[in-house]
C-alpha positions in Angstrom: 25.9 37.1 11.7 26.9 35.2 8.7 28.2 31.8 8.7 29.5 29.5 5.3 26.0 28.2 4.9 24.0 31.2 4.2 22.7 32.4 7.6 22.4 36.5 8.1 21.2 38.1 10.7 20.8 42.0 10.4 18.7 44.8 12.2 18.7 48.2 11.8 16.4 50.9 13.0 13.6 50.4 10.9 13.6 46.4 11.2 15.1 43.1 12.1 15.6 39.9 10.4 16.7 36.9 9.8 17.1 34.6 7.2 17.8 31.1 6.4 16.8 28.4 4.3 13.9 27.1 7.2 13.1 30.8 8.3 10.6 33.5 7.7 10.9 37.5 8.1 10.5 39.0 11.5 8.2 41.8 12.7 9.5 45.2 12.5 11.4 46.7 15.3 11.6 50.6 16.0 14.0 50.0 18.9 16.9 48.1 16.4 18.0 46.1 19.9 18.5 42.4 19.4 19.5 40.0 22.1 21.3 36.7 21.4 21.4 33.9 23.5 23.8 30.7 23.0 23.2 27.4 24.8 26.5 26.0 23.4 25.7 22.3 25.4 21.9 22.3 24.0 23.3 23.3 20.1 20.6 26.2 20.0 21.0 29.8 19.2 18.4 32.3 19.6 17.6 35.8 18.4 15.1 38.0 20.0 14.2 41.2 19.5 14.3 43.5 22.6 10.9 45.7 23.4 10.9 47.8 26.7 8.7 45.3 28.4 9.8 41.8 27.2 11.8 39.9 24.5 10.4 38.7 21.3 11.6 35.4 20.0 12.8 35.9 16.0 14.8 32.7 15.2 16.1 29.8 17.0 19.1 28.4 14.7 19.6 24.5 16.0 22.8 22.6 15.5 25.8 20.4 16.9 28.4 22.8 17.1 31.7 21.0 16.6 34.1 24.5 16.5 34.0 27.5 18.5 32.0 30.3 17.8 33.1 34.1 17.5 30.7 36.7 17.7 30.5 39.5 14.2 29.3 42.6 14.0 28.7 44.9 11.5 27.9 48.6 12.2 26.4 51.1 9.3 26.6 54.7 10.0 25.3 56.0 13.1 25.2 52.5 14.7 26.4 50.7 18.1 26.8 47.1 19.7 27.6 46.2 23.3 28.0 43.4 25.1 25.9 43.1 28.4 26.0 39.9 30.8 22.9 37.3 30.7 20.6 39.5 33.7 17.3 38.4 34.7 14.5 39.9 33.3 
């Protein structure tokens, strides 16, 4: 994700992170599966990584978001995204 003030958020097979002006690198993640989570109402969005027993909060952007958002994504080689619905864990 990439917005106009500054914010990426990239993983890839070897690791995941994000980074901002407030934010510190994540832990490395050998699965490359992040979930994001949008509360539009509460202005928070969250990025976790995705383990095979839990989630692992990264980064929690907060903010009044005043336009709608779109979902990126960007894909290297050998890559994939989908999009599942919000499940109970």
């Amino acid at each position: 994700m990439h917005n106009k003030r500054g914010t990426n958020i990239s993983s890839s097979s070897s690791s995941s992170s994000s980074s901002s002006p407030s934010s510190s690198p994540s832990p490395s993640s050998s699965s490359g599966r992040v979930a994001v989570y949008l509360d539009h109402a509460a202005g928070s969005l969250s990025f976790y990584r995705v383990s095979s027993s839990s989630l692992i909060l990264l980064h929690t952007f907060r903010a009044t978001f005043t336009e709608p958002l779109y979902a990126g994504f960007g894909f290297g080689s050998d890559s994939s995204a989908s999009l599942c619905p919000l499940c109970p864990l």
